[in-house]
C-alpha positions in Angstrom: 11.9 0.2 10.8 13.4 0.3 7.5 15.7 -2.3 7.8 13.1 -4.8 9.0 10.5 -3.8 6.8 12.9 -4.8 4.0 13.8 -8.1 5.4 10.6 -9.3 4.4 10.2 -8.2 1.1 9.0 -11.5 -0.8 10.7 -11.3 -4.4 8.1 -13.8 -6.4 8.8 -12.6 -10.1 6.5 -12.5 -12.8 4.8 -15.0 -15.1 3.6 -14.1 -18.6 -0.1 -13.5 -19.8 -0.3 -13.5 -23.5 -2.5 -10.9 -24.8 -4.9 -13.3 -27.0 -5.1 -15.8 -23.9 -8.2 -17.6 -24.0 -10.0 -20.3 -21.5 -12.7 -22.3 -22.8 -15.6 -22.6 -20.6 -14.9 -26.1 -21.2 -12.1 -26.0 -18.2 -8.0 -26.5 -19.6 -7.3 -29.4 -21.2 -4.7 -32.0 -19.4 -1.3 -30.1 -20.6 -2.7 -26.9 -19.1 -2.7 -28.4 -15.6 0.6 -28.1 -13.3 0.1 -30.0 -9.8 2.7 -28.2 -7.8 4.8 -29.7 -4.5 7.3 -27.4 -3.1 9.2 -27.5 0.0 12.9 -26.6 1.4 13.4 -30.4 0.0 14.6 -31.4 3.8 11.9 -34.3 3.5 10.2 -33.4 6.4 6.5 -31.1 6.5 4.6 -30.9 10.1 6.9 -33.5 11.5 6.3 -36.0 9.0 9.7 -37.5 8.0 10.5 -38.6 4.7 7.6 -37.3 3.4 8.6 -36.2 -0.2 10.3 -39.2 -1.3 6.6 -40.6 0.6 4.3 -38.6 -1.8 5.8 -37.6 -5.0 5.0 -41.7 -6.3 1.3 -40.8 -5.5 1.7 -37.2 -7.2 3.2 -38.6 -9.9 1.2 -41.4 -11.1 -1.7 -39.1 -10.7 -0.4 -36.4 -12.7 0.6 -39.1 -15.4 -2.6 -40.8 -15.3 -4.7 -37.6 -16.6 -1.5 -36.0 -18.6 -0.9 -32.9 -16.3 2.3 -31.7 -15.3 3.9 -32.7 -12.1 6.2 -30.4 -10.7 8.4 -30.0 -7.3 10.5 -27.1 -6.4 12.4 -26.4 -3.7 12.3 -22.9 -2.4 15.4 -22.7 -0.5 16.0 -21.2 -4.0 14.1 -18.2 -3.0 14.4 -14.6 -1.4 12.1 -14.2 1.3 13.6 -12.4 4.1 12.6 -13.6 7.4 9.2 -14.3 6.3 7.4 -18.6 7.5 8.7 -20.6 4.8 4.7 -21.3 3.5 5.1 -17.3 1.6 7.5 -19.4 -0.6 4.5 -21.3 -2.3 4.2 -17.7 -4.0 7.1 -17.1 -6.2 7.3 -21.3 -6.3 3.7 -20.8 -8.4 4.9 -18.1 -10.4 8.1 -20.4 -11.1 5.5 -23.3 -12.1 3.6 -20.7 -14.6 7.0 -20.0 -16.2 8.4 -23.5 -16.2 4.9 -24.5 -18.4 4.3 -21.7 -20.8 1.3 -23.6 -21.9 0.0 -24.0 -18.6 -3.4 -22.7 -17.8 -3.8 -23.5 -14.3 -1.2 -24.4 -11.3 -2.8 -26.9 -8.4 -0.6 -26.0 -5.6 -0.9 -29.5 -3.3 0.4 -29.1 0.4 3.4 -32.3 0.7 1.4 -33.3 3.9 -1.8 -34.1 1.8 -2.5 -37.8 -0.5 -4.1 -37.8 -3.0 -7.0 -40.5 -2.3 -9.3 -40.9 -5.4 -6.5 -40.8 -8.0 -9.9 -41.8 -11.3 -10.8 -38.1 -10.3 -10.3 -35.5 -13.4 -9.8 -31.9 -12.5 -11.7 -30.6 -15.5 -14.3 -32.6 -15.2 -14.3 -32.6 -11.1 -14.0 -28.6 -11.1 -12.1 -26.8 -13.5 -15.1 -26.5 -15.9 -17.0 -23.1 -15.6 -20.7 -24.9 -15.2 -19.2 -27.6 -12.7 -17.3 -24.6 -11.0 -20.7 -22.2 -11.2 -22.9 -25.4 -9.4 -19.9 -26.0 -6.8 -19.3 -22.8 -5.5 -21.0 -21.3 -2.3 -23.1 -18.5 -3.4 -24.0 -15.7 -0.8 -22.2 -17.8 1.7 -19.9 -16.4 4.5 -16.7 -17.4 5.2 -15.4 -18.5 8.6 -13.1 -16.0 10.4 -9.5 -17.5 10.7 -9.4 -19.4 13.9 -13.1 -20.6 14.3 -16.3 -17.8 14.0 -17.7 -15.4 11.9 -16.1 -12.8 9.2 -18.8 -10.9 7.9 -17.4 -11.7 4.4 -19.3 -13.2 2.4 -19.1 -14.7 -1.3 -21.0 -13.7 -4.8 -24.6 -14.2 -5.1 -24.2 -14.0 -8.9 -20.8 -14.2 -9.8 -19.6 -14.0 -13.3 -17.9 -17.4 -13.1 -15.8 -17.2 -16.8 -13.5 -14.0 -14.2 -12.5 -16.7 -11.4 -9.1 -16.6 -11.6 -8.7 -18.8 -8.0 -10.0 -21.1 -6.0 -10.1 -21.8 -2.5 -12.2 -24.0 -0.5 -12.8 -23.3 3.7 -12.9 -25.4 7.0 -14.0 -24.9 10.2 -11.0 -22.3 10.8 -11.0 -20.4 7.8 -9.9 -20.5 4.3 -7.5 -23.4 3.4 -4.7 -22.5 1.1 -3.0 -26.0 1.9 -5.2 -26.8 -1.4 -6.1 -24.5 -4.2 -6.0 -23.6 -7.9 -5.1 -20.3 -9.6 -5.6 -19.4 -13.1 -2.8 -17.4 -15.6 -4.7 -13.9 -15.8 -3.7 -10.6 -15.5 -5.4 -10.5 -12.2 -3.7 -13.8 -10.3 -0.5 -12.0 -11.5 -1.5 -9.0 -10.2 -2.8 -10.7 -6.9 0.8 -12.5 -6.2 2.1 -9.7 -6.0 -0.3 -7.6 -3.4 -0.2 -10.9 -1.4 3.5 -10.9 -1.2 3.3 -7.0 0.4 5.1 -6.7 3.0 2.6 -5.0 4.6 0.9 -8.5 4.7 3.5 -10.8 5.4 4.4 -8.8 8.6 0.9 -9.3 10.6 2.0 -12.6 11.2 -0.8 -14.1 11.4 -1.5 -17.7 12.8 -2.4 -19.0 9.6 -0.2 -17.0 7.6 -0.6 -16.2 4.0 -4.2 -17.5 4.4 -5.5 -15.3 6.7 -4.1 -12.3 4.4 -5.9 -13.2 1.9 -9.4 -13.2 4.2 -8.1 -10.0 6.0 -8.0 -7.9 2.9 -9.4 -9.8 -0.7 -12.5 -10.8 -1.5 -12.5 -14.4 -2.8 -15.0 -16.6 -4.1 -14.7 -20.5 -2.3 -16.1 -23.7 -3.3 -16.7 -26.2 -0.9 -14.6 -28.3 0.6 -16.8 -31.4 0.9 -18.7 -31.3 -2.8 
């Protein structure tokens, strides 16, 4: 039992989180934004082939449009035991924090996802604590993983300058194909609970998603706002 519960022992590091660290209500400015791609750089995802050399054009110009940094790593790079190859996207955001000191907040971007309305600013869109504060679902429960009902439900009144990540939901559950987390003291702290191996042995069908909904509270936004 040992042996096994050690094979899956996700080492994802540490970032830094400066003492004075400050985020205007304002939302980051462009430099504080990292859009993140990672993969094991075989340019394939979900049976789509070629699909990095495919989307980084599209991540790129994006990313050079607004003046955010666009990043790719590969996570063969990484120690993760015998763990799905999607607990990777947690020391690869870590990685991102480190590689952009400056960085306020990492968008971690599935490669099988395009980005569509590339005139869209995150900031502005929903980085922003007042455009954050209207978007979010308040008092709204989340769907169990799989389809249904969780009995989990999100703030009434949260205190919307401590959101620290953001996640939005679909019909099965919370997406983590698409979502943004903050540099705090408490996203660093929450990389490395999810990477327990406590969690990443369930095995769940969706993975490091449905940890998350099994056993933290998070606040979503919606998906279609």
């Amino acid at each position: 039992m040992k042996a096994a519960y050690q094979k899956i022992k996700i080492y994802t590091g540490a970032f830094d989180v400066p003492r004075d660290l400050m985020h205007d209500p304002m939302g980051p400015k462009p430099h504080e934004i990292v859009l993140l791609a990672a993969s094991d750089g075989n340019g394939h995802n979900g049976g789509i082939k070629n699909i990095l050399a495919d989307v980084t054009p599209n991540r790129q110009e994006y990313a050079d449009l607004h003046g955010y940094h666009y990043v790719f790593i590969n996570i063969t790079k990484y120690d993760i035991g015998s763990a799905r190859p999607v607990w990777a996207k947690l020391p690869a955001i870590v990685e991102a924090f480190n590689l952009y000191p400056s960085a306020k907040w990492v968008w971690w971007l599935d490669l099988d996802a395009i980005i569509m309305t590339p005139t869209v600013e995150l900031t502005a869109h929903i980085l922003s604590q007042n455009v954050l504060l209207d978007k979010m679902k308040k008092g709204a429960e989340m769907n169990k993983p799989g389809g249904g009902r969780s009995g989990i439900f999100t703030l009434e009144n949260p205190d919307i300058s401590k959101i620290d990540i953001i996640f939005a939901q679909d019909q099965n559950g919370l997406n983590a194909g698409s979502f943004f987390i903050r540099r705090s003291e408490f996203s660093r702290m929450l990389i490395d609970l999810w990477s327990e191996p406590l969690f990443v042995r369930e095995n769940w069908d969706g993975q490091e998603q449905d940890a998350l909904v099994s056993y933290f509270p998070i606040a979503t936004c919606s998906s279609t706002d």
